[in-house]
N, CA and C of each residue as an Amber inpcrd file, in Angstrom:
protein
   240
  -0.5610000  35.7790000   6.0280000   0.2500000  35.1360000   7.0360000
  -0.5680000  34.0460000   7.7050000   0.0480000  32.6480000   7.9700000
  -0.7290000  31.6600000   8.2630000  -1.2390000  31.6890000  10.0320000
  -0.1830000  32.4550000  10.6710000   0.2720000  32.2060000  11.7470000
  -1.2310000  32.9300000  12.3750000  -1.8410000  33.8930000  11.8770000
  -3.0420000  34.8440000  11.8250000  -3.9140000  34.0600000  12.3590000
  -4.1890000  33.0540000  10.8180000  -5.4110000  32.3390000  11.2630000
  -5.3100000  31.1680000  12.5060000  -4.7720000  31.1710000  13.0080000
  -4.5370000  30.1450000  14.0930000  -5.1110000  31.3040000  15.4580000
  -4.8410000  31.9270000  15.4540000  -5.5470000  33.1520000  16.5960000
  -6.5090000  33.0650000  16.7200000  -7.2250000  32.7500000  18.0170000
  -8.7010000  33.2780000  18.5300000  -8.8850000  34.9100000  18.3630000
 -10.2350000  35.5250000  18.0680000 -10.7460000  36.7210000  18.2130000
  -9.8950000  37.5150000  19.5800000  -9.2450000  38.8640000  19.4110000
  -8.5890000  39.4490000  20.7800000  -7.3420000  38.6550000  20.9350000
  -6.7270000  37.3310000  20.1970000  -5.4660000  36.8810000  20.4740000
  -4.2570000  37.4040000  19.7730000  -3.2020000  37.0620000  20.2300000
  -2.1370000  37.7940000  20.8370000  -1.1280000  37.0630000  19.6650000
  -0.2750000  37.9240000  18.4770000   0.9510000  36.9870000  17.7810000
   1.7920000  37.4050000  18.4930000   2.9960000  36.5360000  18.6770000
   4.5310000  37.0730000  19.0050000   5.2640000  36.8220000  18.1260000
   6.3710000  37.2090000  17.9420000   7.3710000  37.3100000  16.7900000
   8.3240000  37.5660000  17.7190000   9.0770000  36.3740000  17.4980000
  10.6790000  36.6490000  17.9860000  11.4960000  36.6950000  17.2720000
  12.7560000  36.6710000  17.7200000  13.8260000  36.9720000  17.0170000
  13.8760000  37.8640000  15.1820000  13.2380000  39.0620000  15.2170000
  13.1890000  39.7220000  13.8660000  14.3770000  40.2110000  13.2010000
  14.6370000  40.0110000  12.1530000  16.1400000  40.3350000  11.8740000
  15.7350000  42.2020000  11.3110000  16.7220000  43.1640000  11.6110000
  16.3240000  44.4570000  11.4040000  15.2550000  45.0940000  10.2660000
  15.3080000  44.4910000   9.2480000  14.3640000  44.7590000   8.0470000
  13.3940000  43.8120000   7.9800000  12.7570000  43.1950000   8.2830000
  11.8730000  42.0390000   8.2090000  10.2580000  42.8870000   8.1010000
   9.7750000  42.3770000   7.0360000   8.5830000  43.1340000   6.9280000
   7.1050000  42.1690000   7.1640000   6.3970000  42.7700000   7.5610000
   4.8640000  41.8260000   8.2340000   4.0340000  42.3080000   7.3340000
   2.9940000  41.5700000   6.5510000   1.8300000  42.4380000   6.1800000
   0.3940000  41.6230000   6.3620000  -0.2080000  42.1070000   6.7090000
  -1.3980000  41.7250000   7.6200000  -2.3670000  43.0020000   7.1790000
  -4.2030000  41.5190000   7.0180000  -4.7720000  42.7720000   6.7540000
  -5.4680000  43.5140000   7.4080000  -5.5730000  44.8670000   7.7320000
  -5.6940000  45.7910000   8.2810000  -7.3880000  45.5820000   9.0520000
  -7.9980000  45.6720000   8.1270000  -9.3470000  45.7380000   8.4400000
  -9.9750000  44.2390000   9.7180000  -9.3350000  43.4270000   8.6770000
 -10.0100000  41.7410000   9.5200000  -9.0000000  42.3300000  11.0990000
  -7.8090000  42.3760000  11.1440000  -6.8310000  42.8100000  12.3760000
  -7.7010000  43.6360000  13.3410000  -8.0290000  44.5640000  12.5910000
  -9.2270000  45.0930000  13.5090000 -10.0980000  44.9540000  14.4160000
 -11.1070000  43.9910000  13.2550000 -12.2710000  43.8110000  13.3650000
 -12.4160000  42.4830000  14.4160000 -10.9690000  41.8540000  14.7210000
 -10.9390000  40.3710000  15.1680000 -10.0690000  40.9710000  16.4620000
  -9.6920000  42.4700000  16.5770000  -8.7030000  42.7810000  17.8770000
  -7.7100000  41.8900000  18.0000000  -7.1040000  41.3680000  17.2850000
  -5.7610000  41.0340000  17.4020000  -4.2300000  42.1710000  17.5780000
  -3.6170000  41.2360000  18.2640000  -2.5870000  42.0720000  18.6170000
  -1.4710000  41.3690000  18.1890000  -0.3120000  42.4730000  17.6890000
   1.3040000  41.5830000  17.0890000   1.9170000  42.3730000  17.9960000
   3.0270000  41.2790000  18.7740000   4.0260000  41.9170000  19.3110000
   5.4650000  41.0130000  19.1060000   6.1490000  42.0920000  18.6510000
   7.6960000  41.2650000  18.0200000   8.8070000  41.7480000  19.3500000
   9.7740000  40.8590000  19.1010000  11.2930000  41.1850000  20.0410000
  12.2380000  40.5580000  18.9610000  13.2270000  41.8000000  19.1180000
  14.7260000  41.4630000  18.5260000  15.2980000  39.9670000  19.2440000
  14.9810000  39.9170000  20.1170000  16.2160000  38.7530000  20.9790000
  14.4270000  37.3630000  20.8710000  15.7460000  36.4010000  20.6510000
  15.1440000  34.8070000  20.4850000  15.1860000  34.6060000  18.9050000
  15.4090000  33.1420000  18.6810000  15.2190000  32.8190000  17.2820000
  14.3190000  31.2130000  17.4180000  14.5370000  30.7600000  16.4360000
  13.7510000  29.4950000  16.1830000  14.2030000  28.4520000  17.4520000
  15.5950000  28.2950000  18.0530000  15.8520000  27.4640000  18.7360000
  15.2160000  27.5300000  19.6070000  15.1570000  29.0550000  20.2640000
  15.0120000  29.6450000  21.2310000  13.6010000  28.7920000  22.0130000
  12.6380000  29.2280000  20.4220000  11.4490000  28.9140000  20.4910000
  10.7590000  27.5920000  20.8110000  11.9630000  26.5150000  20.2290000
  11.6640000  25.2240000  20.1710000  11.9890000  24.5100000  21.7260000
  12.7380000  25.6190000  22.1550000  13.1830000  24.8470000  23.7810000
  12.1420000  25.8100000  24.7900000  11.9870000  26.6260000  24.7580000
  10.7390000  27.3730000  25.4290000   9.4280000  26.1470000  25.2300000
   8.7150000  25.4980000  24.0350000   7.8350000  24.7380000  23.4600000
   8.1160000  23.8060000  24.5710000   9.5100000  22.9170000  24.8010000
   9.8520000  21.9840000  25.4890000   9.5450000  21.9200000  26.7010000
  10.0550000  23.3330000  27.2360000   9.7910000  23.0120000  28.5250000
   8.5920000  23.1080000  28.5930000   7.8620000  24.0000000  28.4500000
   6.0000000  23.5710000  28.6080000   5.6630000  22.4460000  28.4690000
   6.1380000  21.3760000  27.6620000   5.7040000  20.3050000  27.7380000
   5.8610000  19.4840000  28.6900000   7.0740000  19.3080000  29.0700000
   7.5800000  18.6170000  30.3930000   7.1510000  19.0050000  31.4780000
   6.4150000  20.1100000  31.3290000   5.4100000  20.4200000  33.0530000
   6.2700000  21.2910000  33.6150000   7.4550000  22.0220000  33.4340000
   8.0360000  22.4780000  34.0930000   8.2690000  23.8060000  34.0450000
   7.1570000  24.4010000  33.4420000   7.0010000  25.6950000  33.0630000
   5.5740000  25.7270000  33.4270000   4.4690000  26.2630000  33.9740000
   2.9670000  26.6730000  33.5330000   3.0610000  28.2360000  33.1150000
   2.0930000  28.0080000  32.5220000   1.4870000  29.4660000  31.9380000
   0.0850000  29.4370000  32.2300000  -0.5640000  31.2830000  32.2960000
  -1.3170000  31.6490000  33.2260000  -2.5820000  31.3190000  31.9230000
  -2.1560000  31.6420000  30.9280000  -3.3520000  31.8050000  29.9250000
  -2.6330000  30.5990000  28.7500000  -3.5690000  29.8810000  28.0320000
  -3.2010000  28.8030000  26.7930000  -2.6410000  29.6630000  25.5220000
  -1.8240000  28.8880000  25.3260000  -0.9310000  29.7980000  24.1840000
  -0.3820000  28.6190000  23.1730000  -0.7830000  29.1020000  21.8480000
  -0.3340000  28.0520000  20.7530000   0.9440000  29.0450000  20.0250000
   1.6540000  28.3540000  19.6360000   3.0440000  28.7820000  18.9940000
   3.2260000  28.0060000  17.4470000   3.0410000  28.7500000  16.5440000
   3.5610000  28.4420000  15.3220000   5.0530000  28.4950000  14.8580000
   5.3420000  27.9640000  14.3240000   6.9550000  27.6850000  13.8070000
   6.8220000  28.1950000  12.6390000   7.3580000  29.2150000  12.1830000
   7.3330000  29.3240000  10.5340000   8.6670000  28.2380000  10.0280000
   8.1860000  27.7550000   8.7190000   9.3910000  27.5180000   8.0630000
  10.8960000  28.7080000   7.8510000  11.7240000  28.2440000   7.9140000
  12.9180000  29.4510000   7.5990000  13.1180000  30.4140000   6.4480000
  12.3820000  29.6390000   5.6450000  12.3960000  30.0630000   4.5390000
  10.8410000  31.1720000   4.5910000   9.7220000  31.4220000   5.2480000
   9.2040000  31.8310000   5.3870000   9.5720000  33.1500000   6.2050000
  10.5440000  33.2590000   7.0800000  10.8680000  34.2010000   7.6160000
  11.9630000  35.2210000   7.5340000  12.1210000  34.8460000   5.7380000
  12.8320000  35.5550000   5.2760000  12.4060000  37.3850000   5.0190000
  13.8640000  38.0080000   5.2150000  13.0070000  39.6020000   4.7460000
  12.8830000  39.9380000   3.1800000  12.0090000  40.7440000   3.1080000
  12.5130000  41.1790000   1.7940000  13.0870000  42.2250000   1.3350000
């Protein structure tokens, strides 16, 4: 998963909008060893994501800690 390597050591993935079967695989050991954490939610999808992105940009949101957001392609976030 690309979205992985973009994480600092101890950083944090989110996953929104998961459709019920959607499967993650990540490897176990490096996950570990780098303390990363995945946390998913049913509710939000790509739009969701792209207007959340927005407003941070426009200043009209701050956040307490820096946070990078990957976009998967759609086709990437398919289940199997």
């Amino acid at each position: 998963m690309q979205a992985r390597d973009y994480l600092r050591d101890r950083g944090t993935m989110a996953i929104l909008g998961l459709p019920p079967h959607a499967k993650l695989t990540l490897p176990i050991l490096e996950t570990m060893l780098r303390g990363l954490r995945v946390i998913g939610c049913f509710v939000g999808n790509r739009q969701d994501a792209v207007e959340a992105l927005a407003l941070h940009a426009s200043g009209r949101v701050r956040v307490s800690l820096p946070l990078l957001f990957v976009l998967l392609p759609p086709a990437a976030a398919k289940t199997s």
